[in-house]
N, C-alpha and C positions, 0 to 999 in steps of 0.2 A: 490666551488672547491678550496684545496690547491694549492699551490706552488707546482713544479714539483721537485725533486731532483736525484740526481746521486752517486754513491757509483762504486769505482773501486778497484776490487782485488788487483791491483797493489799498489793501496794506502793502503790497510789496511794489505796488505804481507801474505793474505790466497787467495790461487789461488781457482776459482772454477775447480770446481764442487763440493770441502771439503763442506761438510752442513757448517762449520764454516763461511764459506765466505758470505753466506745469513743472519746466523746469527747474523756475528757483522754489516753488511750495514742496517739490519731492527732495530738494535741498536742503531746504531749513528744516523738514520733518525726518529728513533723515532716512528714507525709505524709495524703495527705488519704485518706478513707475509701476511693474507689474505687480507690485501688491499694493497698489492705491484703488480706491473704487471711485470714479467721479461720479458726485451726480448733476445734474443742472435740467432747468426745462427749456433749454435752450439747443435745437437740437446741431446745429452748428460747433457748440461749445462740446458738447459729448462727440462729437466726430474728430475734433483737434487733441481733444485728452486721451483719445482712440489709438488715433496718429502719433501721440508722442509715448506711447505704451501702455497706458492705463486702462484700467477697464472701466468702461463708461456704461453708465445709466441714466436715459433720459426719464424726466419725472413727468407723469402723468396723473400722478394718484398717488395715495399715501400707501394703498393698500399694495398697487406692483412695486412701490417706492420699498416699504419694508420686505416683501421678499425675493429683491434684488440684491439688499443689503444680506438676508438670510440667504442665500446660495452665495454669496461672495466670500462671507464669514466661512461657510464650508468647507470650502476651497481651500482655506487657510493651511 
C-alpha cells in the first residue's frame, strides 16, 4: 500500500468542482483518477471527482467515512 497524500484547491488556485481542480491534484500526485478516492461533504464536489474519474465519497459521518476508505483500500 502507498503513502496517503493530499492536494487542496486552495493551493493549486482551481477551486472545485472546475474538472481542472482534479485534474492538476491527480497530476502533481502523480496517480491517475481511478485510483484516487475523493472525499468531500459537498455533495456537488463528489459528483464532478465522479465525472472526472474518481471515485467519490460523500461524508456523512466518520464512521461510513472510514469504511468507504476500507472498501476503497480493497480494491487496491
Amino acid at each position: 500500500m502507498g503513502a496517503a497524500a493530499r492536494s487542496y484547491s486552495h493551493e493549486i488556485g482551481i477551486n472545485k468542482p472546475a474538472p481542472e481542480a482534479f485534474a492538476v491534484a491527480c497530476e502533481r500526485l502523480r496517480v491517475r483518477p481511478a485510483d484516487c478516492l475523493f472525499v468531500d461533504d459537498a455533495e456537488a464536489n463528489v459528483l464532478a471527482a465522479e465525472a472526472a474519474g474518481m471515485r467519490g465519497l460523500l461524508f456523512v459521518g466518520n464512521t461510513a467515512t472510514v469504511a468507504g476508505i476500507e472498501e476503497h483500500l480493497a480494491r487496491r
